[in-house]
C-alpha positions, 0 to 999 in steps of 0.5 A: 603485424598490422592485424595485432596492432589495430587489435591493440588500438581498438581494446582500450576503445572497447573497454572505454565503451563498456565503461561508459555504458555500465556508468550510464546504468549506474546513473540510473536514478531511483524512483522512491514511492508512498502509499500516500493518505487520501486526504488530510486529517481534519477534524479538530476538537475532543476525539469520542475515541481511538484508532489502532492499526496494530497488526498488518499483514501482507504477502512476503511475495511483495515484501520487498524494497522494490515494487513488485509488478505483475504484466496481466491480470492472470499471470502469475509471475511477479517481478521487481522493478528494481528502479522503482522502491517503496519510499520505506517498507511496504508494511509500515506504508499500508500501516501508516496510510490506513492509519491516516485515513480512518483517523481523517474519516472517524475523528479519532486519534491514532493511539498506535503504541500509547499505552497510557491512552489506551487505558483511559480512552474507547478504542478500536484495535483493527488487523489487517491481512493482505492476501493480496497486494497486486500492481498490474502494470498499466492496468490495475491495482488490486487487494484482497484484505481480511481485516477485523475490528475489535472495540475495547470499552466500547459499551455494547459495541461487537468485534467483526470480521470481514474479507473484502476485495478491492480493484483499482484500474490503473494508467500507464506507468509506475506513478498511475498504478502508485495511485491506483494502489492508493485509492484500493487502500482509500476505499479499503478505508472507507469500509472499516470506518463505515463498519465503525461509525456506519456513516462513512460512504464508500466512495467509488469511482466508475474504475473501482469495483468493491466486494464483500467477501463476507462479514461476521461477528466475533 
C-alpha cells in the first residue's frame, strides 16, 4: 500500500521532469548563417559591362535548410546540424555571394534578370556547378566547382571552362568554418574575374590551397 502510494506521488514529478527537459530542447535557439560577400562593392561610375550569375548548381546532398557537416576529411557521412541553418537557401546564397564579389572585383553591374540591360550592354553570362560544397567540422572548407563564362558582345572575347578546387581550413565551431566556406567562394571569385579581366589576383592566404583542375575554351 505504502509502495503504490509513493509510486503516485512520484509520476506527476517525472512527467514534470520530462516536461522540463523537452522544453529546455525546444528553447534551443536557431543559429541563421550567410555566405557573406568578401568585401563591399566599390567602384562608382559607368560600368564597361555586366556580370550575370545565372545558373548554380550544387550537390542536392547539401541541399538542405541545415548545415550539412562532415567530421574528417575522408568520411563520407554527412550530417545536418539541425541548430545551425542557412539564413535562405544554400543556392541563392552562393548566387547571391559570387555575385557580390565579381561585381566588387570587376566594376560591373549585376544585371541577373534585367532583360532590357542585357540587350544594350556587354555581358558576361557565368555557371557554376558545385561538385563539392564540403564543411569539415573544426578543420575545413572545401569546393570543388566547374564553372564557365561566356561573353555576350564582347568583340573578340572567347567563352571558357574551367574546373577548380578550393580548400579553406577552418576553427573550431560552426562560425569559423561559415567563414572558411566564405573566403573558398572569395578565392573561387578571384579566379573568374581574373579570367575576365586578367588583373584581378588571386588572394590567398597561408591556409588556402587553390588548384586548376583544367581550362579550355568554348
Amino acid at each position: 500500500m505504502i509502495t503504490r502510494s509513493l509510486s503516485a506521488l512520484l509520476r506527476p514529478l517525472a512527467l514534470v521532469a520530462v516536461t522540463a527537459t523537452l522544453s529546455a530542447c525546444a528553447s534551443a535557439p536557431t543559429q541563421y548563417y550567410t555566405l557573406a560577400a568578401s568585401d563591399p562593392a566599390n567602384v562608382q561610375g559607368t560600368a564597361r559591362y555586366g556580370v550575370n550569375l545565372h545558373d548554380v548548381t550544387i550537390p542536392d546532398v547539401v541541399y538542405k535548410p541545415q548545415l550539412m557537416v562532415r567530421s574528417s576529411t575522408d568520411s563520407s557521412a554527412v550530417a545536418p546540424l539541425n541548430g545551425s541553418r542557412w539564413a535562405g537557401s544554400l543556392q541563392d546564397e552562393i548566387q547571391k555571394t559570387l555575385s557580390a564579389n565579381l561585381v566588387s572585383r570587376l566594376g560591373a553591374i549585376n544585371v541577373q534578370g534585367l532583360a532590357g540591360s542585357e540587350q544594350k550592354l556587354p555581358v558576361w553570362l557565368i555557371q557554376t556547378t558545385f561538385h563539392r560544397f564540403d564543411m569539415i567540422l573544426n578543420k575545413a572548407a572545401v569546393i570543388d566547382v566547374t564553372w564557365r563564362i561566356n561573353p555576350v558582345r564582347m568583340g573578340t572575347q572567347s567563352a571558357r571552362v574551367c574546373q577548380t578546387r578550393i580548400q579553406v581550413q577552418a576553427g573550431s565551431g560552426v562560425d569559423s568554418l561559415v567563414q572558411s566556406q566564405s573566403q573558398a567562394l572569395a578565392l573561387l571569385s578571384d579566379v573568374i574575374a581574373g579570367a575576365i579581366d586578367g588583373r584581378t589576383q588571386v588572394r590567398a592566404n597561408d591556409g588556402a590551397q587553390i588548384q586548376s583542375l583544367g581550362c579550355h575554351s568554348g
